[in-house]
C-alpha positions as CSV (number, residue, x, y, z in Angstrom):
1,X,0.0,0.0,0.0
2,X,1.4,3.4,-0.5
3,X,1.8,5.7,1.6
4,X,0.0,8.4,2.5
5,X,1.0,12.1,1.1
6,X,1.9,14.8,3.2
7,X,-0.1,17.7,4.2
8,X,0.6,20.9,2.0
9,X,1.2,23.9,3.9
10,X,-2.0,24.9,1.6
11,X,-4.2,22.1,3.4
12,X,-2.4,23.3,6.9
13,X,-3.5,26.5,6.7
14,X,-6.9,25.6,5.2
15,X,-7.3,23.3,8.4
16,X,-6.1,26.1,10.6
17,X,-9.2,28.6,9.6
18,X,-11.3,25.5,10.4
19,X,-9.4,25.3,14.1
20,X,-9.8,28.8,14.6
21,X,-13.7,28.7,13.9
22,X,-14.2,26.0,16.2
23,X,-12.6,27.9,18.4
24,X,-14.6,31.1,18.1
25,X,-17.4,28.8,18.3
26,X,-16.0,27.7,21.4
27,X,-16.3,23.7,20.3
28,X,-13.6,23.0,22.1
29,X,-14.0,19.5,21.4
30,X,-13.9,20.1,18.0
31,X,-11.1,21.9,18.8
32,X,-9.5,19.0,20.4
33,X,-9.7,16.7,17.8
34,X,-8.3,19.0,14.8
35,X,-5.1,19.8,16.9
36,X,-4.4,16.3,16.9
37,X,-4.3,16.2,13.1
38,X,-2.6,19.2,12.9
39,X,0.0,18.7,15.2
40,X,0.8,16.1,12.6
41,X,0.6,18.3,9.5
42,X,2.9,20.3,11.0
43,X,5.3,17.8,12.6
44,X,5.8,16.8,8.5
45,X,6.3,20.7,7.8
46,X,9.2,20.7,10.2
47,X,7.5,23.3,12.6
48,X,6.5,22.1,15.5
49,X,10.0,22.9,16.8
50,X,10.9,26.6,14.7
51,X,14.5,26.7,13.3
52,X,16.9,28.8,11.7
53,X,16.0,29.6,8.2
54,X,12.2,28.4,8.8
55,X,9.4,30.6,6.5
56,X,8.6,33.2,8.8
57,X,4.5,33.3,7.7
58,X,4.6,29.3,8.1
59,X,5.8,29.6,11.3
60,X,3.6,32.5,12.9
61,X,0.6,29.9,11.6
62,X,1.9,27.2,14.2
63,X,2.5,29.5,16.4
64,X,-1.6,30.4,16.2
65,X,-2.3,26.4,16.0
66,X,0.3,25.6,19.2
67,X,-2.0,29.1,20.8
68,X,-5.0,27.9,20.6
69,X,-3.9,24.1,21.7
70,X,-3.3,26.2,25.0
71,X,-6.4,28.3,25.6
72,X,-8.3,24.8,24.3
73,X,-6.4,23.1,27.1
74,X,-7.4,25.9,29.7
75,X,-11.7,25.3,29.1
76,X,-11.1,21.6,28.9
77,X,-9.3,21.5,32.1
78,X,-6.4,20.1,31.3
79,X,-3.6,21.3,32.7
80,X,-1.1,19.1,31.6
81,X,-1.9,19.6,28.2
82,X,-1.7,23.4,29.0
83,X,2.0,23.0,29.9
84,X,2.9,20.9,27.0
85,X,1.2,23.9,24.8
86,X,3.4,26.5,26.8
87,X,6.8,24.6,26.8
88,X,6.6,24.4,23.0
89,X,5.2,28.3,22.4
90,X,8.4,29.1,24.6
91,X,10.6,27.9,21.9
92,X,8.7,30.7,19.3
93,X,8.3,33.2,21.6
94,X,12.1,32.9,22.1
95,X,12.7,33.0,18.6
96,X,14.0,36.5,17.1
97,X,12.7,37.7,13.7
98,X,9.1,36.7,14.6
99,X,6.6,39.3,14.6
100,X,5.1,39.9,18.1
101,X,2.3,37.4,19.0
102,X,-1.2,38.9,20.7
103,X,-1.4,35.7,23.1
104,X,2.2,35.5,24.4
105,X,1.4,37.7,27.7
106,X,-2.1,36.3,28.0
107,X,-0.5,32.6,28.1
108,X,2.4,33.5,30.3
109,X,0.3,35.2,32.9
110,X,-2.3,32.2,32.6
111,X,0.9,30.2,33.7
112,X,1.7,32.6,36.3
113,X,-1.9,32.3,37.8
114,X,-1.9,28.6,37.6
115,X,1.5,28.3,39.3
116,X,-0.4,30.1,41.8
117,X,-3.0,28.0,42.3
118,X,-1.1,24.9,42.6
119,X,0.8,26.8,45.5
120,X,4.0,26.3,43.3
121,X,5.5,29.8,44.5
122,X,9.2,28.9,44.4
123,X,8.0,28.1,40.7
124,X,6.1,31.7,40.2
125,X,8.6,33.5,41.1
126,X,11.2,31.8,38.8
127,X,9.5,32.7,35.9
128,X,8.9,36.6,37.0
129,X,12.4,37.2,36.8
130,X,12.1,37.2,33.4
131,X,9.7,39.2,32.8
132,X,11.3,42.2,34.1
133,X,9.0,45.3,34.3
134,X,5.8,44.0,32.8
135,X,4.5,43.0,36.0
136,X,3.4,46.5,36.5
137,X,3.1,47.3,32.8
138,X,1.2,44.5,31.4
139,X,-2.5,43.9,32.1
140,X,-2.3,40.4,32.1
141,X,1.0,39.7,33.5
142,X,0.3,42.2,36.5
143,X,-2.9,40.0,37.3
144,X,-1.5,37.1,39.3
145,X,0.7,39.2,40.5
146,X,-1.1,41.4,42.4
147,X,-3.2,38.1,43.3
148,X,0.6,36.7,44.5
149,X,0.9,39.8,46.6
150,X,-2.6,39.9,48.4
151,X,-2.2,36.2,49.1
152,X,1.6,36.6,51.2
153,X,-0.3,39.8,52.9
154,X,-3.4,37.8,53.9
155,X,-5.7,40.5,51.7
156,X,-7.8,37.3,50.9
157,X,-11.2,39.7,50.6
158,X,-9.5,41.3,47.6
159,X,-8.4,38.0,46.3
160,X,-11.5,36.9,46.4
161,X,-13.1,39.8,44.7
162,X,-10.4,40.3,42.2
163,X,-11.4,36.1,41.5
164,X,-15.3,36.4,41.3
165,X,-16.3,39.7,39.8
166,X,-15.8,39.2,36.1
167,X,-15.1,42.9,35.8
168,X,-12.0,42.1,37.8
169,X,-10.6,39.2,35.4
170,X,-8.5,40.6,32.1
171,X,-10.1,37.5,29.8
172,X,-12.3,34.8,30.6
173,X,-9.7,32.4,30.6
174,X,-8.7,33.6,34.0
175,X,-11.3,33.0,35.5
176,X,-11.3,29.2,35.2
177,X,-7.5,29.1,36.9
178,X,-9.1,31.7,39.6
179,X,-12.0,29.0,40.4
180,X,-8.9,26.7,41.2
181,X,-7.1,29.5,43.2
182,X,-9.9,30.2,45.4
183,X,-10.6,26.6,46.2
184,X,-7.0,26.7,46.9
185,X,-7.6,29.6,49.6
186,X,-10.3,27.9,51.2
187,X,-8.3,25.0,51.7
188,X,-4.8,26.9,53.2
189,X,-7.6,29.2,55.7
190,X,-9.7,26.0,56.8
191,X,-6.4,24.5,57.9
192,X,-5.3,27.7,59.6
193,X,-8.7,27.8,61.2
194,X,-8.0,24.3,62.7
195,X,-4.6,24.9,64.3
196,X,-6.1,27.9,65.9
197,X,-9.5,27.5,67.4
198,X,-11.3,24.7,68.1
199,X,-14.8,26.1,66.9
200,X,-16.5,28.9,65.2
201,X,-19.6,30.6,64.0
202,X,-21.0,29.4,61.4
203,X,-21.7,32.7,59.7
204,X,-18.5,33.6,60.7
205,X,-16.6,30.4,59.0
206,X,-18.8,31.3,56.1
207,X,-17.5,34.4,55.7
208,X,-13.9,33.3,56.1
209,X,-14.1,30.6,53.6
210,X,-15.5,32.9,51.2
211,X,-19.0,30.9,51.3
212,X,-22.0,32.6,49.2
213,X,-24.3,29.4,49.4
214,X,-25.3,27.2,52.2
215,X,-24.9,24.1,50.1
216,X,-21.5,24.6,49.2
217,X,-20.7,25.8,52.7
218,X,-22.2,22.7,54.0
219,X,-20.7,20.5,51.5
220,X,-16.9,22.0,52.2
221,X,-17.4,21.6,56.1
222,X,-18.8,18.1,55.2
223,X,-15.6,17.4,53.5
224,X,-13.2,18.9,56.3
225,X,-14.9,15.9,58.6
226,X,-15.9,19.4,60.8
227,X,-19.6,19.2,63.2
228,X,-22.1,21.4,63.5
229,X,-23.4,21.5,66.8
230,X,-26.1,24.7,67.1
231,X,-24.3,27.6,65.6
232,X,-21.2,26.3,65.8
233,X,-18.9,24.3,63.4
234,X,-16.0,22.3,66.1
235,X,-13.0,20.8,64.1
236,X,-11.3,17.9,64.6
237,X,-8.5,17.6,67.4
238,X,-5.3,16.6,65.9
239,X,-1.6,17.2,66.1
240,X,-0.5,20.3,63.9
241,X,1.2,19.3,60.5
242,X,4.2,20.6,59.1
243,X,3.3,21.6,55.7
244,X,5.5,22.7,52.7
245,X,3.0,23.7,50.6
246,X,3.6,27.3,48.6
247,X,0.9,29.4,49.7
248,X,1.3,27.9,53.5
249,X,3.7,29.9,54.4
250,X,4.1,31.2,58.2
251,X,3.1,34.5,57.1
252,X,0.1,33.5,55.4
253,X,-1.0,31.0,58.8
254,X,-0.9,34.3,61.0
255,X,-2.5,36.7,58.2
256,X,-5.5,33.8,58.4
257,X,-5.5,33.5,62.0
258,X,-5.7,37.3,62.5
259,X,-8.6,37.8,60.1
260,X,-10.4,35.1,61.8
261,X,-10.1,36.5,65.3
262,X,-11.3,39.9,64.1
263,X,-14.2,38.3,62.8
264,X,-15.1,36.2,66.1
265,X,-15.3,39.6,67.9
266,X,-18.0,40.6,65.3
267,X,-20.1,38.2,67.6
């Protein structure tokens, strides 16, 4: 049997507008399946990994193909798939000669923020350094920034508003890493909030966890193995654990303890 020809950069770029439709149609499953065979097309094109001498148009088009693989990634919720997409943009974005992509500072700030919410600070921080003054210059890049910052200070109300007010979030795909972040907050301040009392409020514990509904409140506290007795939720008695996590830092444990002892006195 013979083989099978090769993709023209014709048929690439014909299956690129189709990507990019999908995509605007936000069929991201669609969108899933055509990187696959693209990926391919352009694997036989020699530019999936750019080098010296590559067709500058050809390669600014998997550029956009590798781009969208990575804000695909983002609303299917995969984040491993999202890193693949970003370690093999960094090769492009390296590359001089290219003309300057749209996406690049979205995508590195949507790393930032999910370094973030994986409480992978050591991480975060790393790749700031390169990034020299955008952090106050660029929109996006100056997002999980200032969400790094409030977090070390304990500012977790303007966390949590600069996470759940769309108004707040420079693109929507933001706000699926911020979901992750503030699940990540309620978690660090429920475990601060065990070391340090043995109960609470309720309505106060709702209001630290950030807690809107009474469903999800109940569901979390469910999950943490905490009681309700009366108004009261009473955690579980255990030895304090020594964790390494990012965001668990000794400053962030007293910023969280503090906030929750200025609420008791509300009562």
């Amino acid at each position: 049997m013979p083989a099978a020809k090769a993709t023209t950069f014709a048929q690439v770029e014909s299956k690129v507008k189709a990507l990019e439709g999908a995509f605007a149609a936000k069929d991201y499953e669609q969108c899933v399946e055509a990187l696959g065979a693209l990926k391919i097309a352009l694997a036989q094109q020699n530019l999936l990994v750019p080098g010296a001498g590559a067709d500058t148009k050809k390669l600014v088009v998997a550029r956009r193909v590798l781009e969208i693989g990575a804000l695909t990634s983002i609303f299917v919720l995969d984040e491993v798939m999202f890193s693949r997409y970003l370690s093999q943009l960094s090769a492009f974005y390296a590359l001089a000669g290219l003309p300057a992509s749209e996406n690049e500072k979205k995508l590195v700030a949507l790393k930032l923020l999910l370094l973030l919410s994986k409480n992978d600070i050591a991480e975060f921080h790393t790749e700031l350094e390169t990034l020299e003054d955008e952090a106050e210059t660029d929109p996006y890049i100056r997002y999980p920034v200032m969400l790094e910052r409030w977090l070390m200070e304990g500012s977790y109300d303007r966390v949590w508003k600069a996470t759940t007010q769309r108004s707040e979030v420079p693109a929507e795909e933001f706000a699926i890493f911020a979901d992750i972040l503030v699940n990540t907050i309620r978690t660090e301040i429920a475990k601060c909030s065990e070391k340090a009392y043995p109960s609470l409020p309720v309505s106060n514990a709702k209001h630290l966890l950030f807690f809107t509904d009474d469903a999800e409140a109940r569901e979390f506290i469910a999950e943490r193995g905490w009681t309700i007795r009366g108004n009261r939720i009473y955690f579980p008695q255990a030895e304090p654990e020594v964790s390494e996590a990012g965001l668990a830092t000794e400053k962030v444990i007293e910023n969280a303890i503090g906030y929750a002892r200025e609420l008791e006195t509300i009562i």
